[in-house]
Structure formats: structure tokens, C-alpha cells
N, C-alpha and C positions, 0 to 999 in steps of 0.2 A: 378529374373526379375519380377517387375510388372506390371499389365499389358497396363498402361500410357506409358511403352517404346517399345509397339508393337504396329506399324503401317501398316497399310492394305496399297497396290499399289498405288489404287487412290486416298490415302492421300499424298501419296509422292508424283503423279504424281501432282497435286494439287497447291504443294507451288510453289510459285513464287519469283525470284528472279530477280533485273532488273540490279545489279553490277555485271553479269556476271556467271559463272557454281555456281551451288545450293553448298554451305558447310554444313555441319553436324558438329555440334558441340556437338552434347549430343550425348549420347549413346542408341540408336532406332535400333529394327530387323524388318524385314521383310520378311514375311514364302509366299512360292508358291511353287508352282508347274512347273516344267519344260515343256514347251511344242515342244520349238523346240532346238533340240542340233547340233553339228558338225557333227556328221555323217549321221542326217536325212532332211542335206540342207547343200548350201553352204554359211556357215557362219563362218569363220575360226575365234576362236577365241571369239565366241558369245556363248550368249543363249538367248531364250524368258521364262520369266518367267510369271505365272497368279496366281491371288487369287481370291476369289469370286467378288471381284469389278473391275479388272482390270490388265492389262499385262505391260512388261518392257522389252526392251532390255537391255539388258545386258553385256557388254563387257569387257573381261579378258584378263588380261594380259599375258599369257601361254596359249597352249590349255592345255583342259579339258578331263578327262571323266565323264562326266556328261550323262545323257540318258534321252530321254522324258519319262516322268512320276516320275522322282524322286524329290523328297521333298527336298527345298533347304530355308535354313534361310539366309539373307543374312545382314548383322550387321557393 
């Protein structure tokens, strides 16, 4: 992977789209950090993720075990 296909948060957070939910059509990751999971709030089904420039919720389709503080790429 180079590094043109890793994007920071608030680059994601960023785009804008006015036809409706954002698509991804290339292939981009995004690395953070876990700050809030299912079992340290209730968020059934979430997580909040951060990088140095900014945070994301996150919402999955299954619960998780996921934990605050674990490293998460998300692609």
C-alpha cells in the first residue's frame, strides 16, 4: 500500500457529497485509535474512533469485541 491510499479522519470527514451518503470507489484505509467501545458506554453496535486530526463514529453491523485503546485500520 502507498502511502496516496492512507487517509487521516479529517480528511474523510472533509469530503463532501451533495447526491446523498459519501461512496468510496478507490481503495483508502484509515488507522485510529478506539476511544469508545460497547462495553464502556452504551452504544450497541458502535465504536468512536480518533487520529491525530480527528474522530468518527462508527457503526457495525454485528457487535464487536473491540476495546478502548486498540488500533483499528479501517479499509
Amino acid at each position: 500500500m502507498n502511502a496516496s491510499q492512507i487517509i487521516t479522519i479529517d480528511s474523510l470527514r472533509n469530503w463532501e457529497t451533495t447526491s446523498g451518503p459519501l461512496s468510496i470507489t478507490e481503495d483508502l484505509s484509515v488507522y485510529g485509535i478506539v476511544t469508545m467501545d460497547e462495553t464502556s458506554g452504551n452504544i450497541y453496535k458502535q465504536l468512536y474512533v480518533q487520529d491525530h486530526t480527528a474522530g468518527i463514529n462508527v457503526r457495525l453491523t454485528a457487535s464487536a469485541d473491540f476495546q478502548a485503546g486498540d488500533s483499528v485500520r479501517i479499509f
